[in-house]
C-alpha positions in Angstrom: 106.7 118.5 112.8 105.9 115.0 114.2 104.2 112.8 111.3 102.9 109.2 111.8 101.6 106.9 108.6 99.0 104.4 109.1 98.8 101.3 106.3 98.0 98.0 106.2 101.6 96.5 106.0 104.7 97.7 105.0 106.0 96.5 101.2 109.1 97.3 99.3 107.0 100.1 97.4 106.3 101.6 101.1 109.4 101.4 102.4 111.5 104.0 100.4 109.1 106.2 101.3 109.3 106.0 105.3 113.3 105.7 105.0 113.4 109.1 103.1 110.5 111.1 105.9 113.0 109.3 108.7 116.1 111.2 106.9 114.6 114.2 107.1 112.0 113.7 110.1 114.2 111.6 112.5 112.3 110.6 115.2 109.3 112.6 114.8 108.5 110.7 111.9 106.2 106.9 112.7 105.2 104.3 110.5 102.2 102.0 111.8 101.8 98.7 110.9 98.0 97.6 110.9 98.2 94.2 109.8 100.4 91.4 109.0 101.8 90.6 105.1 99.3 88.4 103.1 101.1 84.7 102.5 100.4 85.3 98.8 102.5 88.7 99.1 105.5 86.3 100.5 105.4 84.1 97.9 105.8 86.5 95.6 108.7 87.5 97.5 107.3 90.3 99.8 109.5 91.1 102.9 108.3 90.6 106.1 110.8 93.1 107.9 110.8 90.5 110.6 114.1 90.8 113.1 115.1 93.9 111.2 115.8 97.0 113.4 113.9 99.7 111.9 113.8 102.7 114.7 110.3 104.7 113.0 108.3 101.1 112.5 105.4 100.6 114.9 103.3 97.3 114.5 100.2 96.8 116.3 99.7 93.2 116.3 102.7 92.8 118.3 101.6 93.9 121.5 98.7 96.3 123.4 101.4 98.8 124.2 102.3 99.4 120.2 98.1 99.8 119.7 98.1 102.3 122.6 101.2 104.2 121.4 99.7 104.2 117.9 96.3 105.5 119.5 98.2 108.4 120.9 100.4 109.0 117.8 96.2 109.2 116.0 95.6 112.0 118.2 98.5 114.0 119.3 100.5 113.7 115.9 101.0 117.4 114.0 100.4 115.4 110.8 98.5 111.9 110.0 98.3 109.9 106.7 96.3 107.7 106.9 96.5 105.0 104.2 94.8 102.7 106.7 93.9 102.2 110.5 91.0 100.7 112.6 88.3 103.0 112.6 88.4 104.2 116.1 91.6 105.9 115.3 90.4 107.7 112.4 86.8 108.8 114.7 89.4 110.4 117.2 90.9 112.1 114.7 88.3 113.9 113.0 86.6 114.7 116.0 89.8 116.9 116.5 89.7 118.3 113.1 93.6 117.8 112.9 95.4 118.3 109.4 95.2 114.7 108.2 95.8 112.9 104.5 93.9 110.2 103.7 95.7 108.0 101.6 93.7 106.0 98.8 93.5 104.1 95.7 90.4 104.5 93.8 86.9 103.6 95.5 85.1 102.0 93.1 87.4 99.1 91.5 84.4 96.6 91.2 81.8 99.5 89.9 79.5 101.9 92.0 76.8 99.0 92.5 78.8 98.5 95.1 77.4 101.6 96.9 74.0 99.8 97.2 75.3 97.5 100.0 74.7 99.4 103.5 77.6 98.4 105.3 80.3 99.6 102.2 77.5 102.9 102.3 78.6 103.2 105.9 82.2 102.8 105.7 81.9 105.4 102.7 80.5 107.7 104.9 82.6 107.5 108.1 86.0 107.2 106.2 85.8 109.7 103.1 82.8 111.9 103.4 82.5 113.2 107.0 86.5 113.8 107.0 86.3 115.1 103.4 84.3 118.2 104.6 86.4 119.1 107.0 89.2 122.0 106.7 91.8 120.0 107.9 91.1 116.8 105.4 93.1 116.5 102.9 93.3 114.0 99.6 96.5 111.8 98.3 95.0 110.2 95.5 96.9 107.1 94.8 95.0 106.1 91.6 94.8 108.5 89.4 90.8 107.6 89.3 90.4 108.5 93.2 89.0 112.0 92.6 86.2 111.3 90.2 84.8 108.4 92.6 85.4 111.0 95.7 83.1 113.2 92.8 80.4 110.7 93.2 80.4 111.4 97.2 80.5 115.0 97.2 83.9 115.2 98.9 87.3 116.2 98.8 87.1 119.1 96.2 89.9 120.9 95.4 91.2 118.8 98.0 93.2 116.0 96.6 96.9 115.7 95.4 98.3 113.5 92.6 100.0 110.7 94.9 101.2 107.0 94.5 103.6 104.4 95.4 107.6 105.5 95.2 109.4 102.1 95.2 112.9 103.3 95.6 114.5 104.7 92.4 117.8 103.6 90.9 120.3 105.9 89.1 122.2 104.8 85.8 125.3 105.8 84.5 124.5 107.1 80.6 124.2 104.4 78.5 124.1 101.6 81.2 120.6 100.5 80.6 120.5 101.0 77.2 123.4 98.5 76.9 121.8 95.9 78.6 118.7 96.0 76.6 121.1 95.1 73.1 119.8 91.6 72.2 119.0 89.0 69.3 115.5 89.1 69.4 113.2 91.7 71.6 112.7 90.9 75.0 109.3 91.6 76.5 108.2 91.2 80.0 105.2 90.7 82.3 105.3 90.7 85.9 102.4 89.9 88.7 100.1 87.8 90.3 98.5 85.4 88.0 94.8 86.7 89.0 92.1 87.5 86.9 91.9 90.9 87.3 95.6 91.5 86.0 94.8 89.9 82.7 98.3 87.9 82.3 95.8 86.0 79.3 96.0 89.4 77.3 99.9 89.5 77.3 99.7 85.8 75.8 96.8 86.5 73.5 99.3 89.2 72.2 102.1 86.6 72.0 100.2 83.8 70.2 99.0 86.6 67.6 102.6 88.4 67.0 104.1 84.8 67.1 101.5 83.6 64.1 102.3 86.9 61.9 106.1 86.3 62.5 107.2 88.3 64.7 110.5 87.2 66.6 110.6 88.0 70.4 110.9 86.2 74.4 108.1 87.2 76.5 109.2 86.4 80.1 106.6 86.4 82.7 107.3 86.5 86.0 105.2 85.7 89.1 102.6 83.5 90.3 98.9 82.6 91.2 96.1 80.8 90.9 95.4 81.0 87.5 99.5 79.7 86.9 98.8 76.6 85.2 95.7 77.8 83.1 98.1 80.6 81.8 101.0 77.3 81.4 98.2 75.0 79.8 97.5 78.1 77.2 101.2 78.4 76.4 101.2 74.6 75.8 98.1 74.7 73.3 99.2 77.3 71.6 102.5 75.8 71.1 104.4 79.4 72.3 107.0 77.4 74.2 109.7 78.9 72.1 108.9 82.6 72.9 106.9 82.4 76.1 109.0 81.6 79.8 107.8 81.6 82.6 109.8 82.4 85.6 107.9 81.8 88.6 108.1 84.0 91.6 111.4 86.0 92.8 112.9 88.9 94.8 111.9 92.7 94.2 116.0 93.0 93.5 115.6 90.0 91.2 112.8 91.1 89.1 114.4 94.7 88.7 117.2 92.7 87.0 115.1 91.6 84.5 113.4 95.5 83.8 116.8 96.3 83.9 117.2 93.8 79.8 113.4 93.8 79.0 113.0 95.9 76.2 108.8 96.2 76.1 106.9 95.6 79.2 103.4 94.6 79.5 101.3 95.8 81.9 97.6 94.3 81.5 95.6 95.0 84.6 92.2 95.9 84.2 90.7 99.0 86.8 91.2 96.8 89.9 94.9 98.4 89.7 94.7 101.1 92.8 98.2 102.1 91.6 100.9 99.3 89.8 104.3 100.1 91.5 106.1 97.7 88.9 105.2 100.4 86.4 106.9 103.0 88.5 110.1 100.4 88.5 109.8 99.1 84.9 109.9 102.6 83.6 113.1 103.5 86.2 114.5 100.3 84.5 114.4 102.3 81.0 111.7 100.1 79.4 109.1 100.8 76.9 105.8 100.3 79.3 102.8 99.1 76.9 99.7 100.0 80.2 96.3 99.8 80.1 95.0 103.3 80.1 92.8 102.2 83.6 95.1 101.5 85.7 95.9 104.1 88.5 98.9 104.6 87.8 99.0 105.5 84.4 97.1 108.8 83.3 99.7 110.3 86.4 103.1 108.2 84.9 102.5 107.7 81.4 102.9 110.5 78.4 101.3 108.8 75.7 103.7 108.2 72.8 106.7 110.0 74.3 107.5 108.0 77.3 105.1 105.3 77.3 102.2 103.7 75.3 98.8 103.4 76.9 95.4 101.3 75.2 92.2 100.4 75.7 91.0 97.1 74.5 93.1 94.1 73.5 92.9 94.3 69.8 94.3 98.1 70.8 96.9 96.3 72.8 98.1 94.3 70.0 98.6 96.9 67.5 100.7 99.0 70.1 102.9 96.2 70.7 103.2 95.3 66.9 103.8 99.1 66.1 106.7 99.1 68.4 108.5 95.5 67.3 108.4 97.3 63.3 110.1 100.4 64.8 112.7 99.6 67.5 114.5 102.8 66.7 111.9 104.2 69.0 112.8 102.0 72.1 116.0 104.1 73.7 114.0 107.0 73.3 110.9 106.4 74.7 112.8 104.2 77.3 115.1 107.1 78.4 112.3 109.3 78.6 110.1 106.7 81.0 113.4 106.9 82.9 113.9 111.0 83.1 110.2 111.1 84.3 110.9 109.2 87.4 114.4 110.8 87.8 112.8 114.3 87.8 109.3 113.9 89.7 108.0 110.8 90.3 110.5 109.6 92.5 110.8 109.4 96.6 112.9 112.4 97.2 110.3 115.0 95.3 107.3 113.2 96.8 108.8 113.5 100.5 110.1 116.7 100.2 106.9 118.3 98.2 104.6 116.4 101.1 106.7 118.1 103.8 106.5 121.5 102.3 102.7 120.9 101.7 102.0 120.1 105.5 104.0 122.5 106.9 103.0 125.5 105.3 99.1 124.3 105.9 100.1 123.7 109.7 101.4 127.3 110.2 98.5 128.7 108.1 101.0 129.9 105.0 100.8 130.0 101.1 100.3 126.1 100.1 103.5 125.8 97.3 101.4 124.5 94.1 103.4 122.5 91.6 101.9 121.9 88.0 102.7 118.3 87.7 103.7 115.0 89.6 103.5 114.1 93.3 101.5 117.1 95.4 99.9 118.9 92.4 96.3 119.3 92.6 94.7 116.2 91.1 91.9 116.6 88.1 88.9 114.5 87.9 89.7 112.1 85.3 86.8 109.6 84.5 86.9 105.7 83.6 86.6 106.3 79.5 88.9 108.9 79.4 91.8 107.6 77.3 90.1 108.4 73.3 94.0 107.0 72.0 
């Protein structure tokens, strides 16, 4: 089966991926490279991949012969995801009707006004609702959200599969992690850009009001942005310098070191999360993840009150937070279940291996395996309000 996947770049959270189709794909598996890593992904210590020798990597902006091999690889591949590639790729595929995946966070992160604009109607209709009434289309919903805005077109029903990031997934001896995350006083942890859309104000907010009711903890937070020394200038008002650090950027490895002693972690984004890979690594790390309940990846990762916490609202936020600093006795727990979730589905290995058996037994026109949970099982419609915790 030769399979080639189209994105933008390639990250850390892609990467695991692609090594684990090459393992078992050689070299009939391709990854193309669209475009170029952001700046502001490098400084948050994004790998380039520059002068590394990676055999299945393909990146068009290098030179005309790697856009005409990847133009080929469109149209004669058996399989295609398609996470992203210049429209004339996509057109040649569909005109083919070849089994394809389109591979997508939710559509409507700024709100469906957006569907007034005619050029964003246009894209709409080339990319997701022409292909998504064809037989050979296919859904991987990388937000858990992407099926109810596909809803809204009229397209890929009963066609879309639970999907997502898999940054690679480290194994633990028993009792490793848990050791690490023996300390004084709590640690909790935040980690992204500092942008308004991933609310690093609301993990403060939370600080300055556990801090005033005398609660004892070290919120590190870890990253950077534009809204940096806002966030700093609020920690300085506040006077929260005695439980509040911040860290500033550092490697993927780096920050799992940190997961790896955080006790509670924080993850605040609002519904401009397609996905949230750090919530895939945090809960591999053994922590207690505190999400909001609209962030892509969470309705898929997060059991509510077993493995996880989810809210809705900040003052919701707080009291989740509170609730777990009175009861600590819950942390190992709920931590070692976060981590037994990715160990047993949500993890590279099932994803590749379920994808593989998907495509193959839709390319030789067999039974399609159906799995009840976790990467490949059919995705519900799940709408914005959902969470009623």
């Amino acid at each position: 089966m030769k399979l080639t996947f189209f994105s933008n770049v390639m990250s850390h959270h892609q990467k695991p991926f692609c090594e684990e189709m090459y393992q078992k794909l050689g070299d009939e598996f391709r990854f193309v490279v669209m475009k170029n890593i952001k700046e502001e992904r490098k400084k948050l210590g994004y790998s380039t991949y520059e002068g590394e020798t990676i055999p299945y990597l393909i990146n068009v902006s290098h030179s005309k012969e790697n856009y005409d091999l990847a133009k080929q690889l469109a149209t004669d591949s058996d399989v295609v995801i398609f996470g992203s590639g210049h429209p004339d790729l996509l057109a040649e595929r569909i005109s083919r009707n070849k089994l394809t995946f389109l591979y997508t966070e939710r559509l409507f992160k700024r709100g469906r006004l957006s569907l007034l604009r005619p050029d964003i109607k246009k894209n709409l209709l080339v990319r997701y609702q022409v292909p998504g009434k064809l037989s050979n289309f296919y859904m991987l919903s990388a937000s858990a959200f992407t099926p109810y805005d596909l809803s809204l077109l009229n397209c890929f029903q009963g066609k879309c599969y639970r999907w997502g990031y898999f940054p690679a997934f480290l194994t633990y001896e028993d009792g490793v992690l848990s050791s690490k995350k023996i300390h004084d006083i709590p640690k909790l942890l935040w980690v992204g850009r500092m942008i308004d859309w991933k609310r690093t104000a609301d993990a403060l907010k939370v600080a300055k009001k556990l801090r005033d009711n005398g609660y004892r903890f070290q919120l590190d937070v870890i990253g950077t942005g534009v809204l940096e020394e806002k966030l700093k200038a609020y920690v300085r008002k506040n006077k929260l310098e005695n439980c509040v650090t911040f860290l500033g950027s550092m490697p993927p490895e780096q920050v799992r070191n940190y997961m790896e002693e955080a006790n509670i972690f924080l993850f605040t984004s609002n519904k401009r999360e397609g996905w949230g890979a750090v919530l895939n690594e945090a809960m591999n790390s053994g922590c207690v993840c505190v999400a909001n309940s609209v962030i892509g990846s969470a309705p898929y990762l997060t059991d509510d009150g077993e493995n996880g916490l989810l809210y809705h609202g900040i003052s919701d936020f707080y009291q989740k937070v509170k609730n777990l600093l009175d009861h600590p006795d819950e942390w190992n727990k709920m931590g070692q279940k976060a981590y037994e979730t990715l160990k047993g589905e949500w993890n590279v290995s099932t994803a590749a291996s379920r994808f593989i058996e998907t495509a193959e037994a839709l390319l030789l026109d067999k039974e399609i395996p159906h799995y009840e949970s976790g990467p490949m099982s059919l995705a519900p419609i799940i709408k914005n309000n959902w969470y009623k915790g």
